[in-house]
C-alpha positions as CSV (number, residue, x, y, z in Angstrom):
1,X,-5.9,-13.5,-20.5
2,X,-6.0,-10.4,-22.4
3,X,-6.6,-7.6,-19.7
4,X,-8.6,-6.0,-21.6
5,X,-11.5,-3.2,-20.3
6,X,-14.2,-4.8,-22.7
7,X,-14.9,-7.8,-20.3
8,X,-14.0,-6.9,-17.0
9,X,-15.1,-3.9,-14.8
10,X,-13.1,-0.7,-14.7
11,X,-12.7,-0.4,-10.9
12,X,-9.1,-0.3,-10.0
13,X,-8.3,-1.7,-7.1
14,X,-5.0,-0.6,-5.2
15,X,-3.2,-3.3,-3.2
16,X,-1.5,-0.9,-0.3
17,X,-2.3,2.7,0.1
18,X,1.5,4.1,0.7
19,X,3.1,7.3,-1.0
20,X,3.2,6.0,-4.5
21,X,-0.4,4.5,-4.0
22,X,-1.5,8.3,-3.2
23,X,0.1,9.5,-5.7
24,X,-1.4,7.7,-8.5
25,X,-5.1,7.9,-6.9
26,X,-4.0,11.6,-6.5
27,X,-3.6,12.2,-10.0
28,X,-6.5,9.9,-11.2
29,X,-8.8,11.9,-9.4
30,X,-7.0,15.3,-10.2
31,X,-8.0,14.2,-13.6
32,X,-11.7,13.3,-13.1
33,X,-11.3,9.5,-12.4
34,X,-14.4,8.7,-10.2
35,X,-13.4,7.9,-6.7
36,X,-16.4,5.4,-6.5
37,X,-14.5,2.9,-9.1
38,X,-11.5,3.3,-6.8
39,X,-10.7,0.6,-3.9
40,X,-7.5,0.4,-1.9
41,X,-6.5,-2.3,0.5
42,X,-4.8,-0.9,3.2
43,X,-4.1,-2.3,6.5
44,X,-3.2,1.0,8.5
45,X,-6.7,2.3,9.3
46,X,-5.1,5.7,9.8
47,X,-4.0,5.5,6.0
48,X,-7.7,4.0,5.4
49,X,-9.2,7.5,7.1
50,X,-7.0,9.5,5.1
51,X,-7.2,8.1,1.6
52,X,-10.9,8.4,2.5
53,X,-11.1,12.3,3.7
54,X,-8.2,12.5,1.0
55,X,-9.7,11.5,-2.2
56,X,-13.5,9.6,-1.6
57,X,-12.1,6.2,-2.4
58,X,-13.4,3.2,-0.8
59,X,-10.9,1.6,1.4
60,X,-11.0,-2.1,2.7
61,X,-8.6,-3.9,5.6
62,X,-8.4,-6.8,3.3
63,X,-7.2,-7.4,-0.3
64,X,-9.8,-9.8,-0.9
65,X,-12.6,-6.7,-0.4
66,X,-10.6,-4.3,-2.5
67,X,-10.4,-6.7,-5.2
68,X,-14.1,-7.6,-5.8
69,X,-15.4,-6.7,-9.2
70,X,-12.0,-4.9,-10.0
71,X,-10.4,-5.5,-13.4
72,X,-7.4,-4.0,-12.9
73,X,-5.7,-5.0,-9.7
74,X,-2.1,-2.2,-8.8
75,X,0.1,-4.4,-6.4
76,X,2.0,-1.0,-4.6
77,X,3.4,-3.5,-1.8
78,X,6.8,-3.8,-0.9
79,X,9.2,-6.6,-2.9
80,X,9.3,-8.4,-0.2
81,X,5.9,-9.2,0.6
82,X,4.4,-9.4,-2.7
83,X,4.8,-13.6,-3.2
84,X,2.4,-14.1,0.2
85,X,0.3,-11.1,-1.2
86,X,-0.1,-12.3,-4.7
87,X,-0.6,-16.2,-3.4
88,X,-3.5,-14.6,-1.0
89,X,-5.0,-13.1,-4.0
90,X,-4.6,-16.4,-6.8
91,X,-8.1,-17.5,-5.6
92,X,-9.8,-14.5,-6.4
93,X,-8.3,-13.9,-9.8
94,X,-9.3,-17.1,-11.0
95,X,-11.9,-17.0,-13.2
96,X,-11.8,-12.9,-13.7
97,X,-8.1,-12.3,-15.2
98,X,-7.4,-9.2,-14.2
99,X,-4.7,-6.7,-15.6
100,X,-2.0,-7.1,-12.7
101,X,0.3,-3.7,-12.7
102,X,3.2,-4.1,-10.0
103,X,5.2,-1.3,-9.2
104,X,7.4,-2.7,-7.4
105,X,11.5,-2.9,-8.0
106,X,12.5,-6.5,-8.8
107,X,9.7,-8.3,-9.3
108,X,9.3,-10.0,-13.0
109,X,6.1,-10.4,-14.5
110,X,6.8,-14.1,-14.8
111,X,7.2,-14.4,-10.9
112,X,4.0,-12.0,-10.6
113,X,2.0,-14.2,-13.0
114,X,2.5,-17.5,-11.5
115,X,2.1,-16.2,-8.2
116,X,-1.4,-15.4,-9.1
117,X,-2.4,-18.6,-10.6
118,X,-0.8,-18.2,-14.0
119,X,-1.4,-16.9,-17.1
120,X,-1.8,-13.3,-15.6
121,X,-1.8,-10.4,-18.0
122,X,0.7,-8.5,-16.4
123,X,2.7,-4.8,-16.7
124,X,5.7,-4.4,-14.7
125,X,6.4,-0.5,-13.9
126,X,8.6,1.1,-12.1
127,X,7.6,4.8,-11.1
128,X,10.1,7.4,-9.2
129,X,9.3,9.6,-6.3
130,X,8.5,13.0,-8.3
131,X,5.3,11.4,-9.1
132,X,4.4,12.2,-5.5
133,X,4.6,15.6,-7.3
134,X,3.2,14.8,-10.7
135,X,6.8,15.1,-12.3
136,X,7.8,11.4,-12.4
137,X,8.6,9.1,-15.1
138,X,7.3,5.4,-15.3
139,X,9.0,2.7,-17.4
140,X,6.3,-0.3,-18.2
141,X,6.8,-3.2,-19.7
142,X,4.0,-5.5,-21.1
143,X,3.9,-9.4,-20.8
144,X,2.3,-11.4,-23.7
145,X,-1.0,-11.7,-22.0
146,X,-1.8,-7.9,-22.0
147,X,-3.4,-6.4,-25.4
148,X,-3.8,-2.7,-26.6
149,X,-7.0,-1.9,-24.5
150,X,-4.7,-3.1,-21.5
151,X,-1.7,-1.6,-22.6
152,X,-3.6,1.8,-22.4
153,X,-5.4,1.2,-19.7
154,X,-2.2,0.6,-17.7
155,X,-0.6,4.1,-19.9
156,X,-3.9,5.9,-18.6
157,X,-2.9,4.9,-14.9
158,X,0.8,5.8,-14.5
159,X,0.1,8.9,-17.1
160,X,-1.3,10.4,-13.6
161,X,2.6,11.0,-12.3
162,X,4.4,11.6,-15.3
163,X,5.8,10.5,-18.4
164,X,5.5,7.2,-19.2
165,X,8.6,4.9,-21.6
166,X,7.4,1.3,-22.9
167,X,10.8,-1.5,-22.5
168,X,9.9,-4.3,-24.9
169,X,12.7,-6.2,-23.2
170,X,11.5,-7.2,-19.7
171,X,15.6,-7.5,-19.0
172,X,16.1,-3.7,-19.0
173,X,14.0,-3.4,-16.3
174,X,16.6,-3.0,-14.2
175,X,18.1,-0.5,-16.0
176,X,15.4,1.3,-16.3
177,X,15.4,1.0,-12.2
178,X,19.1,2.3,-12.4
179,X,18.7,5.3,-13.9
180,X,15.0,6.7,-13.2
181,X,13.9,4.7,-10.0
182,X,17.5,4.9,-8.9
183,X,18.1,8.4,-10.0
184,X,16.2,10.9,-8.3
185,X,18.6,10.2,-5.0
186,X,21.4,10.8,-7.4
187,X,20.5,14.2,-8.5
188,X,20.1,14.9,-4.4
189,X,23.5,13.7,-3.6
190,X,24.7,16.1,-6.1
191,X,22.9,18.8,-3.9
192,X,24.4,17.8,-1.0
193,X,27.6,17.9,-2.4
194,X,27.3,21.1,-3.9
195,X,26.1,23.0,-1.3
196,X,28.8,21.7,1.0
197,X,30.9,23.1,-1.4
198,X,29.5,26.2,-1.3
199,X,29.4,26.8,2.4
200,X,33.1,25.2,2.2
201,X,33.7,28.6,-0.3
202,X,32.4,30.4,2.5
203,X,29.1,31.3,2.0
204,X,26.1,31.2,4.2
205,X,23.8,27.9,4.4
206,X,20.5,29.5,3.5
207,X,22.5,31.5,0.5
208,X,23.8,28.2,-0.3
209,X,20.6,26.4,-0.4
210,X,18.4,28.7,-2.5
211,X,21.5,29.4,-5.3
212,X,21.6,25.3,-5.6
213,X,18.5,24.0,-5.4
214,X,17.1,27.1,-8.1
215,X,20.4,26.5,-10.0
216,X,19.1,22.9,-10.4
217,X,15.8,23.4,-10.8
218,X,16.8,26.2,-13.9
219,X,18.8,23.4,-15.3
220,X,16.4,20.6,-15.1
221,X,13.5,23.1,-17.1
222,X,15.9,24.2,-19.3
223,X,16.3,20.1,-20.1
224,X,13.2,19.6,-20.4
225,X,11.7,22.5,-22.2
226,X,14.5,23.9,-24.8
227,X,14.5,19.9,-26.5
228,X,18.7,20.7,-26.9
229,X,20.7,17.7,-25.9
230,X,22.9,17.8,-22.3
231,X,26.0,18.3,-24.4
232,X,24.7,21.7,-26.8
233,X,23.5,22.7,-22.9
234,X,26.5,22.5,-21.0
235,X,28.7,23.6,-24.3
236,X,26.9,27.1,-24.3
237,X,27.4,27.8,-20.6
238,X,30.8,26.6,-21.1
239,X,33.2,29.7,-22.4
240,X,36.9,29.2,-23.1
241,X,39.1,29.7,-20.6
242,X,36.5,30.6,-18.1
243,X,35.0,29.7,-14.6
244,X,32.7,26.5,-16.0
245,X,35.7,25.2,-18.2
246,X,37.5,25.2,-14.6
247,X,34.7,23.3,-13.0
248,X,34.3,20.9,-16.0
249,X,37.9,20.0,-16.2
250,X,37.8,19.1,-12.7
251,X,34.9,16.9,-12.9
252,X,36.0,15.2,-15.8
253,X,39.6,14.8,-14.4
254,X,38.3,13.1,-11.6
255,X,36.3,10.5,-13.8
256,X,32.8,11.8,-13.1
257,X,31.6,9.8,-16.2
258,X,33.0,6.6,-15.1
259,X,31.5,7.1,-12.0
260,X,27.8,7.1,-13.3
261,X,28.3,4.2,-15.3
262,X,30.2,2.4,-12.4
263,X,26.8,3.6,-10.2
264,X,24.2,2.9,-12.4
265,X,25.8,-0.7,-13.2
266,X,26.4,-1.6,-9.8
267,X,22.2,-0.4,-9.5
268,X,21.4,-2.2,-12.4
269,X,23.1,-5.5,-10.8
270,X,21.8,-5.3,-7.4
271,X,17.8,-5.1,-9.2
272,X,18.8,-8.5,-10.8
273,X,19.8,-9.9,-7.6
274,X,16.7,-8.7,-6.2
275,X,14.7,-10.8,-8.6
276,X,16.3,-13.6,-8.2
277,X,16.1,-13.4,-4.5
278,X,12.4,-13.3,-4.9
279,X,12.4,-17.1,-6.7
């Protein structure tokens, strides 16, 4: 059906109350989202009492309570539970047609939709980890069955951790898994490796430490908030014949750019796989 707000209520219910869970309810209710309209299934009770003290949701044991009278139902389960989760649920969407957004990696909307009875309108996301912080980017993708009032309504909900990038091809999901799911762990590998480097160089851990992780963090704003491209970026730090030309002749000697694309490939392959595990 369509997902749209105009014939369902706008209570959102959250199926599993994890880290991403918080994070979005986190940032709906940072942004005046009332708690009330908010229900999480969550089996931990400890995670129940906290989402509760937390934020003022209501939190159920079951999915079947969190669900009632919820248009838009956020499956935040792990991959490998979500068939005997969805299949639990088929039942209760019957008759209400929810919007279903899963955010979790390798899941198709096709295999979402039928394990709920069919026909779902469903949008496929996949967040990163800075949303814990506010500073992550989502890609969605939309199937047929979801219109513009759910297309924003689903925008309005993942808006709460960061950017948000529409796919109108459902196949570069996985890509999209690759390089922003994926790639949060590769910007901390590079860390690792570069502070090892500079304790290797000789100087102190905590020295070490703070001059990488600001170096990155001065790097990552100046990204984001000059609007230059990587390449204008690196090219201005990079004088002739100086210390950065060194460094980028060694990284580029030892096929640093044939190693992302080998990573992110070999990412990109193993989210198909996951799918079709799923079948």
């Amino acid at each position: 059906m369509s997902g749209s707000a105009s014939s369902i209520d706008d209570t959102i219910a959250f199926i599993g109350g994890g880290n991403m869970a918080r994070s979005l309810i986190g940032g709906m209710v940072g942004r005046g989202a009332d708690p009330a309209r908010i229900h999480v299934a969550e089996p931990v009770e400890a995670l129940r009492e906290a989402l509760v003290r937390d934020f003022g949701v209501e939190a159920h044991a079951g999915a079947g309570d969190a669900v009632a009278g919820a248009g838009t139902w956020v499956f935040a389960v792990k991959p490998q539970v979500m068939r005997t989760v969805c299949e639990g649920l088929a039942g209760h969407a019957r008759g209400v047609h929810p919007l279903a957004v899963s955010i979790a990696a390798g899941i198709t909307s096709a295999q979402l939709s039928a394990w709920l009875g069919g026909s779902a309108a469903v949008v496929r996301s996949m967040p990163n980890t800075p949303a814990l912080l506010g500073a992550g980017v989502t890609g969605l993708y939309a199937n047929a069955a979801v219109d513009a009032a759910g297309r924003a309504r689903a925008e309005a909900l993942l808006s709460a951790a960061g950017a948000t990038v529409w796919i109108a091809d459902e196949a570069l999901m996985d890509a999209v898994t690759a390089v922003s799911g994926s790639g949060p762990a590769y910007a901390f590998l590079l860390a690792e490796a570069m502070e090892d480097a500079a304790r290797a160089q000789g100087l102190p851990a905590d020295a070490a430490r703070t001059l990488v992780l600001q170096t990155l963090l001065g790097a990552a704003r100046m990204l984001t908030e000059s609007g230059e491209a990587p390449a204008e970026l690196r090219r201005r730090v990079t004088s002739p014949g100086g210390t950065t030309q060194a460094a980028i002749e060694a990284f580029e000697a030892g096929g640093l750019r044939r190693l992302v694309a080998d990573a992110v490939a070999a990412a990109t392959v193993r989210g198909r796989e996951l799918s079709a595990a799923n079948d």
